[in-house]
C-alpha positions in Angstrom: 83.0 -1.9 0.5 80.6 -4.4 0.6 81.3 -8.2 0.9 79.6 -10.8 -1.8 78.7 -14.2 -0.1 82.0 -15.3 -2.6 83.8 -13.1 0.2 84.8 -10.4 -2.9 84.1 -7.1 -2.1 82.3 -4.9 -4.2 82.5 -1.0 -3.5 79.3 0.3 -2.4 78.9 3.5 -4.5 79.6 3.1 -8.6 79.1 5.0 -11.5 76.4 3.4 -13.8 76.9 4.0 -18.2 73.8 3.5 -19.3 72.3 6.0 -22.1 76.3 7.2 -22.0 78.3 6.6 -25.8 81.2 7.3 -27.8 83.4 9.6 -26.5 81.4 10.4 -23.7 81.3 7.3 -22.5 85.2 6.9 -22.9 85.7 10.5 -20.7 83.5 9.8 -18.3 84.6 6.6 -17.3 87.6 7.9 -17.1 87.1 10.8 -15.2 85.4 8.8 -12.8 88.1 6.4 -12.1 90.8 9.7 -11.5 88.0 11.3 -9.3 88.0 8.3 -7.3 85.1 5.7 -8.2 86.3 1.8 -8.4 83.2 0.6 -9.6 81.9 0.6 -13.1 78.7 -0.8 -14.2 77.3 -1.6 -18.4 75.6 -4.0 -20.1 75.8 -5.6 -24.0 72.2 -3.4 -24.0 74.0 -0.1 -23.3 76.9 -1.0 -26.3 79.4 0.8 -25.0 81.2 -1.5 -23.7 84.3 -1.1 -25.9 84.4 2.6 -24.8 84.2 1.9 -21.6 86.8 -0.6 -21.3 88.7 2.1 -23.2 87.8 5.1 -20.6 89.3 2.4 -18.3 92.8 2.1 -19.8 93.2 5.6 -20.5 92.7 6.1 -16.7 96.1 4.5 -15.6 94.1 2.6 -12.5 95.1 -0.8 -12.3 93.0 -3.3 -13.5 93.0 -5.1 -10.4 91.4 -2.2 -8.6 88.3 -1.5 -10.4 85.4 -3.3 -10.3 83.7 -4.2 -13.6 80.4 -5.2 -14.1 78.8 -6.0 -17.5 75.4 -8.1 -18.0 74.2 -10.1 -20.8 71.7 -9.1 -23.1 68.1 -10.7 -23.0 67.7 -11.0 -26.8 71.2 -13.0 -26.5 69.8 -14.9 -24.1 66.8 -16.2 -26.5 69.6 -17.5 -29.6 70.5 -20.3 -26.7 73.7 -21.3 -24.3 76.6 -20.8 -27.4 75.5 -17.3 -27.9 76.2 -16.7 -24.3 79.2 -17.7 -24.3 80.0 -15.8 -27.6 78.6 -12.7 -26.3 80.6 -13.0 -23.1 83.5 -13.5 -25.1 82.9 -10.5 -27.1 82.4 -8.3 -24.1 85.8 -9.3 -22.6 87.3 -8.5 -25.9 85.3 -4.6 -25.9 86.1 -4.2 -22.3 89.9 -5.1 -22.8 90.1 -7.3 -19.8 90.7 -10.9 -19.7 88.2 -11.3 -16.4 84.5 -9.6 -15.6 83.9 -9.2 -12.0 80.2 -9.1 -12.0 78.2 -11.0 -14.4 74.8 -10.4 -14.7 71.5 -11.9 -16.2 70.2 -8.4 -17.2 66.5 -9.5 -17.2 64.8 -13.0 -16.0 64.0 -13.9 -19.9 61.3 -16.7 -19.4 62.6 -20.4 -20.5 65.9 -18.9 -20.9 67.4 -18.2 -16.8 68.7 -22.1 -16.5 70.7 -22.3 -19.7 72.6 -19.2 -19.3 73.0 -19.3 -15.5 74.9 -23.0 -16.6 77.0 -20.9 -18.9 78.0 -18.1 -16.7 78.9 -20.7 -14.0 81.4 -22.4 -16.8 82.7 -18.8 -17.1 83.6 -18.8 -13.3 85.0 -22.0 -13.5 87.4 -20.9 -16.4 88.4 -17.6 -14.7 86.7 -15.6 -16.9 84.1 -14.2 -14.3 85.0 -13.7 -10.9 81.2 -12.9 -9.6 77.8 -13.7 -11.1 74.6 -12.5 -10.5 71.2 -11.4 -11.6 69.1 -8.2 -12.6 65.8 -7.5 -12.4 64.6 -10.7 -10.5 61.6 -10.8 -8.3 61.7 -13.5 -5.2 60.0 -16.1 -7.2 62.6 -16.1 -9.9 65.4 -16.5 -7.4 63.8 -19.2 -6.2 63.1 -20.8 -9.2 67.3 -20.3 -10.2 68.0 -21.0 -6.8 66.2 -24.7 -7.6 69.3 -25.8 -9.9 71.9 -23.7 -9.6 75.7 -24.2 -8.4 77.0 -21.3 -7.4 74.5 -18.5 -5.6 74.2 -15.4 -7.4 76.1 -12.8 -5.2 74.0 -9.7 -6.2 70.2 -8.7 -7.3 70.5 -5.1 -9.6 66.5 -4.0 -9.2 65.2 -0.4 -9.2 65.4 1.4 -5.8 64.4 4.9 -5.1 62.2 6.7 -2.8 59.4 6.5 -4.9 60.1 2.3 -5.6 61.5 1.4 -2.0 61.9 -2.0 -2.6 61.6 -3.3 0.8 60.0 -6.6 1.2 62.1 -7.7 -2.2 65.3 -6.7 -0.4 64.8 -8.6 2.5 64.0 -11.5 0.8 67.6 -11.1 -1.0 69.1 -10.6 2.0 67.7 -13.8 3.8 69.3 -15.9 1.1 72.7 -13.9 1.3 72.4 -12.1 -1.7 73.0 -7.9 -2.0 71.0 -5.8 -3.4 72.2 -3.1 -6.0 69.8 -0.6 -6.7 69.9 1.3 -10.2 67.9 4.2 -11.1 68.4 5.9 -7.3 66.2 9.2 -9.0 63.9 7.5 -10.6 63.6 8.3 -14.7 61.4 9.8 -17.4 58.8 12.3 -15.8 59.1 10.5 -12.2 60.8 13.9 -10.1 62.2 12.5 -7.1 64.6 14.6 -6.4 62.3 17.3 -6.6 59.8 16.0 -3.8 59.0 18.7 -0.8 60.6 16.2 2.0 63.5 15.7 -0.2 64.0 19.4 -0.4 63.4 20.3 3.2 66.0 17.2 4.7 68.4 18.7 1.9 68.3 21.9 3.3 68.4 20.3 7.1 71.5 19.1 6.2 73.5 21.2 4.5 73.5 18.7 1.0 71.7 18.4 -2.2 68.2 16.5 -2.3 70.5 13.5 -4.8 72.5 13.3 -1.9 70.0 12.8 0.8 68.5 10.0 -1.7 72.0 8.3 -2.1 72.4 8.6 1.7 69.2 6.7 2.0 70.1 3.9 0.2 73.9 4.0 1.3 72.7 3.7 4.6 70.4 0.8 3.8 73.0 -1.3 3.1 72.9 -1.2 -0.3 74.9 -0.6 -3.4 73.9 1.8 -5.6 75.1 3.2 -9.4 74.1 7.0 -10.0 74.9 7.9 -13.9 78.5 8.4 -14.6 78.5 12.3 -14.8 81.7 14.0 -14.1 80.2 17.4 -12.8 78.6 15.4 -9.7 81.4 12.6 -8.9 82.4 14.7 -6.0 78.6 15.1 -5.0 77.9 11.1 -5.2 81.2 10.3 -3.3 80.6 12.6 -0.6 77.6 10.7 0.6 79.5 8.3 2.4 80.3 11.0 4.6 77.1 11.9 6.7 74.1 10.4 8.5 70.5 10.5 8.1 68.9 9.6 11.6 66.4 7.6 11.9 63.6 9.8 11.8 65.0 10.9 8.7 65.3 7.6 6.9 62.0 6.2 8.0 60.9 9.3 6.5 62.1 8.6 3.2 61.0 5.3 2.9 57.5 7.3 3.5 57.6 8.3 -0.1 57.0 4.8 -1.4 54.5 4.2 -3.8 55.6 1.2 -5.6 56.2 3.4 -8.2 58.5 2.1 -10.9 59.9 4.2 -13.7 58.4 3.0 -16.5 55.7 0.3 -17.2 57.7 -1.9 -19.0 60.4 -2.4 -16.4 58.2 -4.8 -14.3 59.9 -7.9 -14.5 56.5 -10.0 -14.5 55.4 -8.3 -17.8 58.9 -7.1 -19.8 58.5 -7.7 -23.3 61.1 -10.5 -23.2 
């Protein structure tokens, strides 16, 4: 687990939803609550959100022990502050719950941050959100939310993997309380991490699979992290709480950097939003 600066604790390995739909969506989640997982993470982008508030009540787990995150989509964002707070609405409704744990901005939508920050701090206020947060920022747009805003944001979602190490963005976050949760831990589209010679060889070393010695690294960073919700590697992901990298090993990893991010259009300073 991993405390917020709002003193809620999140648990530090999820299952993220995202490309998942329909009845996979709905399995999945729920296979991943009975395997163990506590954390779930979508977004209004993905829409599946009714399925996987769905996947959640087929499970049986108690509301009260899983934590839900859901983020708001930027388009949304662009109609103004009342389509916030419809869209939240409406993702309370799909999700089946009557609270979010995590809110987050899902991208820092230019002119458009302050308004719906303002909402989603009305949503805490009403009990309708328990935690909110952004996604995607880079230090200047915390600082820029951080100029006006009433309640902190208790969590950062950016890209982190061995090939996008994050590490001067991450300590920034840090030094103003905030955790970082890292999505995309093995990287996407025709970026192989998982498949890199080091990876392999410390995979071996161990005893574990390369995704595991990747999860390990950013486990034992400090971070949170939200590998896709597939049910034939829940027992994989969950394990990696579990071991060690030493140092050696870790320093090595964050050797791999290249600042290399999945795809073009996922820089925050130049998303089409």
């Amino acid at each position: 687990m991993i405390r917020l600066n709002n003193n809620i604790e999140i648990p530090q390995m999820g299952a993220g939803t995202w490309t998942l739909k329909g009845e996979t969506a709905q399995r999945n989640v729920r296979l991943a609550l009975e395997a163990g997982f506590r954390h779930i993470d979508t977004a209004q982008m993905y829409e599946n959100e009714a399925e996987v508030g769905q996947g959640i009540a087929d499970s049986k787990v108690p509301r009260s022990e899983v934590f839900l995150t859901t983020k708001i989509v930027p388009n949304t964002m662009r109609q103004g502050a009342e389509a916030v707070r419809q869209s939240i609405d409406e993702s309370l409704k799909k999700l089946k719950t009557d609270y979010i744990d995590l809110l987050l901005i899902h991208w820092p939508v230019k002119d458009r941050v302050r308004e719906t920050w303002q909402v989603m701090e009305e949503c805490v206020q009403r009990g309708k959100v328990r935690s909110i947060g952004v996604s995607n920022f880079n230090p200047h747009h915390l600082d820029d939310l951080l100029s006006y805003a009433e309640i902190r944001p208790v969590i950062n979602q950016i890209e982190v993997h061995p090939f996008m190490s994050q590490e001067e963005n991450i300590a920034y976050n840090h030094r103003l309380g905030i955790q970082v949760e890292g999505w995309g831990p093995f990287g996407q589209g025709d970026i192989d991490v998982v498949g890199h010679p080091l990876l392999q060889s410390l995979a071996a070393k161990y005893g574990k699979t390369s995704s595991q010695i990747v999860l390990r690294w950013i486990v034992q960073r400090g971070l949170i992290t939200i590998p896709r919700c597939k049910p034939n590697h829940f027992a994989e992901n969950l394990e990696v709480m579990h071991f060690a990298l030493s140092d050696e090993d870790m320093a090595a990893v964050s050797s791999l950097n290249r600042n290399m991010r999945s795809s073009e259009v996922n820089d925050p300073e130049s998303f089409p939003w």
